[in-house]
C-alpha positions as CSV (number, residue, x, y, z in Angstrom):
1,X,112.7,77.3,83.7
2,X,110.7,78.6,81.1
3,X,107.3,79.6,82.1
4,X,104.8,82.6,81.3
5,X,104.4,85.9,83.9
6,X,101.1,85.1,84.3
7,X,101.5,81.3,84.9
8,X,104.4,82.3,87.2
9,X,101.7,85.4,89.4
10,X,99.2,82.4,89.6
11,X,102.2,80.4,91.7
12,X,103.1,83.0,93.7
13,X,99.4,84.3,94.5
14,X,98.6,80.3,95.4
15,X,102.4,80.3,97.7
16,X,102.4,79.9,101.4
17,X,105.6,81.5,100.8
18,X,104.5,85.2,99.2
19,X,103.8,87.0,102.8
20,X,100.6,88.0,102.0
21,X,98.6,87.9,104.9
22,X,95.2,88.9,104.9
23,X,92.9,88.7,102.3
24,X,92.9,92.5,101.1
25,X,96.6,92.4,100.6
26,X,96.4,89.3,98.8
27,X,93.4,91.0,96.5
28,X,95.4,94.4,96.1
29,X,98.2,92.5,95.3
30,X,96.5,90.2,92.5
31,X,95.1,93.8,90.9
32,X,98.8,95.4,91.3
33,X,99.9,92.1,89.1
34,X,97.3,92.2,86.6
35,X,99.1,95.4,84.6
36,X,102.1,92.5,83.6
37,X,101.5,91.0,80.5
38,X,101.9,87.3,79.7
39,X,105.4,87.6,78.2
40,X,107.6,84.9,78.9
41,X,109.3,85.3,82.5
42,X,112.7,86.1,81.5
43,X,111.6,88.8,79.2
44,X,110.9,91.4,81.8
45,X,113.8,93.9,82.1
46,X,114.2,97.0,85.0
47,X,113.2,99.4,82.4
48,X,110.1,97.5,81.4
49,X,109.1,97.9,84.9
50,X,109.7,101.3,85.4
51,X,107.7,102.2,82.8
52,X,104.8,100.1,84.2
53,X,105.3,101.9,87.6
54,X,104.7,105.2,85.6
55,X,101.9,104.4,83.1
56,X,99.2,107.0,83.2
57,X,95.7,105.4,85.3
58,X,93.3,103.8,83.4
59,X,90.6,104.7,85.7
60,X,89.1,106.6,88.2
61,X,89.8,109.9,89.5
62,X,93.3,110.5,87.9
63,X,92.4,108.6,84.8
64,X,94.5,109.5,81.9
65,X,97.1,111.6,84.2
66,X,100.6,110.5,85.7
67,X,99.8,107.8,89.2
68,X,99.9,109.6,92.3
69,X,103.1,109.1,95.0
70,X,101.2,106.2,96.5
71,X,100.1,104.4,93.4
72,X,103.7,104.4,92.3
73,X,105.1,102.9,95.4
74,X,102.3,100.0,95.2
75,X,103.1,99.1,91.7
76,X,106.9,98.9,92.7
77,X,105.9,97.1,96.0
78,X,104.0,94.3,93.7
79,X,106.7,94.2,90.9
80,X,109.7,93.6,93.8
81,X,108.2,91.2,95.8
82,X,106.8,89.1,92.7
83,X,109.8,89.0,90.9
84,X,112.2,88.3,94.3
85,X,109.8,85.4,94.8
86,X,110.4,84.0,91.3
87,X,114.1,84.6,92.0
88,X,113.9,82.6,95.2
89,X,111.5,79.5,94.1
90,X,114.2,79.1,90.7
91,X,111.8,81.2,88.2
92,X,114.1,83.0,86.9
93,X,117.9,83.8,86.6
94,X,118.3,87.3,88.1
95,X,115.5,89.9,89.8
96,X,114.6,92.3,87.5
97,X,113.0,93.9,90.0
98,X,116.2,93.9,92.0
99,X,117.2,97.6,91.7
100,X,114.1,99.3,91.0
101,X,114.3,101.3,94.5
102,X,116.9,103.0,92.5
103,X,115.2,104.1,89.8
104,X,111.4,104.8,90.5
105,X,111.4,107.6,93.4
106,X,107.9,108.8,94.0
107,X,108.1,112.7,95.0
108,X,107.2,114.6,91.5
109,X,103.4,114.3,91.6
110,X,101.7,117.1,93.6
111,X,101.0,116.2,97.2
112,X,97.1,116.5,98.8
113,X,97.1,118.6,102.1
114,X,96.4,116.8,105.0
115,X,93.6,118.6,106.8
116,X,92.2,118.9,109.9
117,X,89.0,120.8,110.2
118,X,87.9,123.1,113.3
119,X,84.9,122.1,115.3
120,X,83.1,125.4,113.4
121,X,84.1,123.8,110.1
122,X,82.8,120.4,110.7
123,X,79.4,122.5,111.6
124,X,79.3,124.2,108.7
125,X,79.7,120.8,106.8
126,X,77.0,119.5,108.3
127,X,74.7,122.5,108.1
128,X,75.3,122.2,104.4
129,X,73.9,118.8,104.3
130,X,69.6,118.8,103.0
131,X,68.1,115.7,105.5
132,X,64.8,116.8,103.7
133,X,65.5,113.6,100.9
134,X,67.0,110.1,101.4
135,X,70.2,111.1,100.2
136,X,71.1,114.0,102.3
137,X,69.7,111.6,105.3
138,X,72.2,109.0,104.4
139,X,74.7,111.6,104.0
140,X,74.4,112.9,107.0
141,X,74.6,109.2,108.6
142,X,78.1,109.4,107.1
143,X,79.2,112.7,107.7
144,X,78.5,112.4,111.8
145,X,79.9,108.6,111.8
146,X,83.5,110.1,110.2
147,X,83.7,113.5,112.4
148,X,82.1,112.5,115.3
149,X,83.1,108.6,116.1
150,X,86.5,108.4,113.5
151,X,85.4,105.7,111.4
152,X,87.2,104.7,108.7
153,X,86.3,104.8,104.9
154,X,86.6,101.0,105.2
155,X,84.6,100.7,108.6
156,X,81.6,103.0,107.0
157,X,81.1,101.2,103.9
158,X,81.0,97.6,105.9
159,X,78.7,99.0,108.5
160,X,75.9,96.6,109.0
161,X,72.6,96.9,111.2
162,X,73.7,94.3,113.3
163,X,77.0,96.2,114.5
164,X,74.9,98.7,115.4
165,X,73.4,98.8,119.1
166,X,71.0,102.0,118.6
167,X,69.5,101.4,122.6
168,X,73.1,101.4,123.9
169,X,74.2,104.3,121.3
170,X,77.1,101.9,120.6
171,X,78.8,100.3,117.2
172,X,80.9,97.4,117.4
173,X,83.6,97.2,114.6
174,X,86.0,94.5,113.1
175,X,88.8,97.5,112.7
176,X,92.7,96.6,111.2
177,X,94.4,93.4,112.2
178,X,90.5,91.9,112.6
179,X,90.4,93.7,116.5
180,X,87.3,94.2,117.2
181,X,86.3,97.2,119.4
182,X,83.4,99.1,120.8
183,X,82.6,102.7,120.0
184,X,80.2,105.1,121.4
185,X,78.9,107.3,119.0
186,X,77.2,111.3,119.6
187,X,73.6,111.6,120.0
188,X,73.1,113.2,116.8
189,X,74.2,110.2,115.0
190,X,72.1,108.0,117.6
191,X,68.8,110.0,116.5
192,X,69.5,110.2,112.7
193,X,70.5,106.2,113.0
194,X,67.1,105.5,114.5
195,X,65.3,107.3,112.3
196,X,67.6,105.8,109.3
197,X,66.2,102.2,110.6
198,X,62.5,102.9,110.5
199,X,62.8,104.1,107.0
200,X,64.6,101.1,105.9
201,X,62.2,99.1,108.2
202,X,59.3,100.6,106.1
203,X,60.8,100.5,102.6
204,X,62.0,96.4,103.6
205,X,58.3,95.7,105.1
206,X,60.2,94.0,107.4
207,X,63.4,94.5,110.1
208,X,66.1,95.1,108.5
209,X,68.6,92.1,109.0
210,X,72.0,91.7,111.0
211,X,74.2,91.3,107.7
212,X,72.7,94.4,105.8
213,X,74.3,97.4,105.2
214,X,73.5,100.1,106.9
215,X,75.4,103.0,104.0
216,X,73.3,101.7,100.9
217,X,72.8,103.5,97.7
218,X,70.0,106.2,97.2
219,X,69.0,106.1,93.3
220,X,66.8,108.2,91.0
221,X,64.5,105.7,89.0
222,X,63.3,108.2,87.1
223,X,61.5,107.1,83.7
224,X,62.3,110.2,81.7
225,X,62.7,107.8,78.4
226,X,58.6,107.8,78.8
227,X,58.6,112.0,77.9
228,X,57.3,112.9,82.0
229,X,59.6,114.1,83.6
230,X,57.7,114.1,87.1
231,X,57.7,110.4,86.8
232,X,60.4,110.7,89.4
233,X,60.7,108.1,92.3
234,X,64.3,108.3,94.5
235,X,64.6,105.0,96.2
236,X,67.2,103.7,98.8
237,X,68.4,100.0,98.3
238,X,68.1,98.8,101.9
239,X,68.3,95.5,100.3
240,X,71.6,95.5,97.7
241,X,75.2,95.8,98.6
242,X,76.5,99.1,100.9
243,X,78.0,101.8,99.0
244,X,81.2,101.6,97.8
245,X,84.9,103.4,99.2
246,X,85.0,105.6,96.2
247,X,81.2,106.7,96.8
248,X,82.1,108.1,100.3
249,X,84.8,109.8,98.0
250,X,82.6,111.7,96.3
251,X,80.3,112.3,98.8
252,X,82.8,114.2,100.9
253,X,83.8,116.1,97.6
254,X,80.3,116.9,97.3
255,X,80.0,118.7,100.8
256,X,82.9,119.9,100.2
257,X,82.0,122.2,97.4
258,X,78.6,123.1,99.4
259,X,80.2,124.2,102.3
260,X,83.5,125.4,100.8
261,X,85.8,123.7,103.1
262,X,87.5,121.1,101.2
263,X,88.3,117.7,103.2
264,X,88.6,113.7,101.9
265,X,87.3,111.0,103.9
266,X,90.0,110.1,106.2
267,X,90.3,114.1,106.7
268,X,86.9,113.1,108.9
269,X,89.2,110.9,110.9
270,X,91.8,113.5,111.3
271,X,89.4,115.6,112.6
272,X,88.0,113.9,115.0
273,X,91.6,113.3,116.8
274,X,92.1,116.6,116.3
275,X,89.2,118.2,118.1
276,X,89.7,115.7,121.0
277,X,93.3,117.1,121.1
278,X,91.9,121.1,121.4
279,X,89.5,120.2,123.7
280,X,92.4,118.6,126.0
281,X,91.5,114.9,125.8
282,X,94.8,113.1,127.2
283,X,96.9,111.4,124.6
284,X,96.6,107.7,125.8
285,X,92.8,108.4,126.0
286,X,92.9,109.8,122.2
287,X,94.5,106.7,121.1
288,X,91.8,104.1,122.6
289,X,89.2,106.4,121.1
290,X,91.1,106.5,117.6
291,X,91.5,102.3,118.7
292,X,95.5,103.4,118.1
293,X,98.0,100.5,118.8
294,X,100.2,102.9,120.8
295,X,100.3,107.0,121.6
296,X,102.9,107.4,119.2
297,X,100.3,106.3,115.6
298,X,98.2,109.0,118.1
299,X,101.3,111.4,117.3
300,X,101.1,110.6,114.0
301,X,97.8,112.3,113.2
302,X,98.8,115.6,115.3
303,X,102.3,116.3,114.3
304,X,101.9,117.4,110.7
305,X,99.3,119.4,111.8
306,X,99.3,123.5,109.8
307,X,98.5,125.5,112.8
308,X,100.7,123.3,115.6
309,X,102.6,125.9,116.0
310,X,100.1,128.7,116.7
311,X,98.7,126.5,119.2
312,X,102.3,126.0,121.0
313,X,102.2,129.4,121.0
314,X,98.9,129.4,122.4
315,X,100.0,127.6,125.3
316,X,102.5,129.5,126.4
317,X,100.9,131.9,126.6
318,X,102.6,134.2,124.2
């Protein structure tokens, strides 16, 4: 059959067939496709694809150096199961895609530290944090949410006011798989919540509503074009879209530099079953905090951790 790559994505995106099964791997999958041109189908070869796996980012925070581990292994995850589906539904001839396990091996590009921080460190992030603007308030919001409740990048950037029961101290969350669960968050993040809503509450003229975000962006609206530079106004958008995943990015890297304790967001996450863990917590009680399918994703987080070892040693006593 002769038809064009992109005609050929639209077909598999649109197919019952393709296994996607939620909407983000369906939307991840249609960005993964978009770096094919619209050659003809057949014109793809293994070596085409590798090269694709490889190309340099276009943008963000590698932009214009080699993909990291995980990028690669997405673009080879979209390239096999497109081109096995064309294979199946009669597309095309022979998988192109077929043998690329062989040749594109993530493992050359330098790998991050995981890190778990010590209940001193996360304490010394959070000292370095100035609630005396709207920024540094929000900030903080995000800071106590990721070390002190384990929410996920994902989970803080959808965070809307109605999720949020400030009374009860509690936030109800849609987490993976759509499961939704309760979790009680510290006092700290209770207080700075409360006080959060009552400046939104003010800045809205109004309650904010259910489906709002909570995480919203803080801007400078300065008018410096003018020639005064104290014509300065910093101004939270209670009433636009939430933040995005790549702000919390950077707003960890920002504290990060402050305090001189580098971490990444899910580092916040790591964290947070990690200091459960020193402090004791049992395992199984860990993993319904951390809203864990079973003890051993729990494991998961623990076992790569740098100073297990010390700590074994710690316990017996040696």
């Amino acid at each position: 059959m002769n038809i064009t790559t992109h005609a050929a994505a639209a077909l598999f995106l649109s197919s019952p067939e393709n296994n996607l099964r939620t909407e983000s791997s369906l939307r991840a999958m249609r960005g993964g496709l978009k770096r094919l041109d619209d050659r003809p189908l057949e014109g793809w070869s293994v070596d085409d694809l590798v090269e694709l796996c490889y190309t340099p980012c276009a943008a963000g925070a590698r932009k214009g150096q080699p993909p990291a581990d995980k990028t690669v292994r997405c673009r080879k995850y979209h390239f096999t199961a497109f081109f096995s589906w064309c294979e199946f539904k009669g597309l095309l001839d022979e998988d192109p895609a077929r043998h690329l396990d062989r040749v594109v091996r993530p493992g050359n590009t330098s790998i991050r530290e995981k890190r778990w921080l010590s209940e001193p460190e996360v304490a010394q992030v959070l000292a370095s944090v100035d609630t005396s603007g709207l920024t540094g308030r929000r900030d903080e919001i995000i800071l106590r949410l990721g070390f002190g409740c384990g929410l996920r990048r994902d989970e803080l950037t959808k965070l809307t006011w109605g999720q949020l029961d400030l009374e009860a101290g509690t936030i109800t969350l849609v987490g993976k798989g759509r499961k939704i669960a309760t979790v009680k968050m510290q006092a700290s993040a209770r207080l700075a919540l409360i006080d959060w809503h009552a400046t939104a509450t003010a800045a809205l003229g109004r309650r904010p509503e259910d489906e709002e975000s909570v995480l919203i962006k803080v801007v400078n609206e300065a008018t410096f074009a003018k020639g005064d530079i104290r014509d300065r106004q910093i101004t939270a958008k209670f009433d636009e879209p939430a933040i995005s995943g790549s702000m919390i990015g950077k707003v960890c890297q920002s504290y990060a530099e402050r305090s001189g304790i580098e971490f990444a967001p899910h580092d916040m996450r790591r964290t947070f079953c990690g200091i459960l863990s020193d402090r004791g917590v049992p395992l199984g009680v860990i993993r319904d905090a951390m809203r864990h399918e079973s003890e051993a994703m729990t494991t998961v987080y623990l076992q790569d951790r740098p100073d297990k070892a010390a700590k074994a040693m710690e316990d017996i006593h040696l």
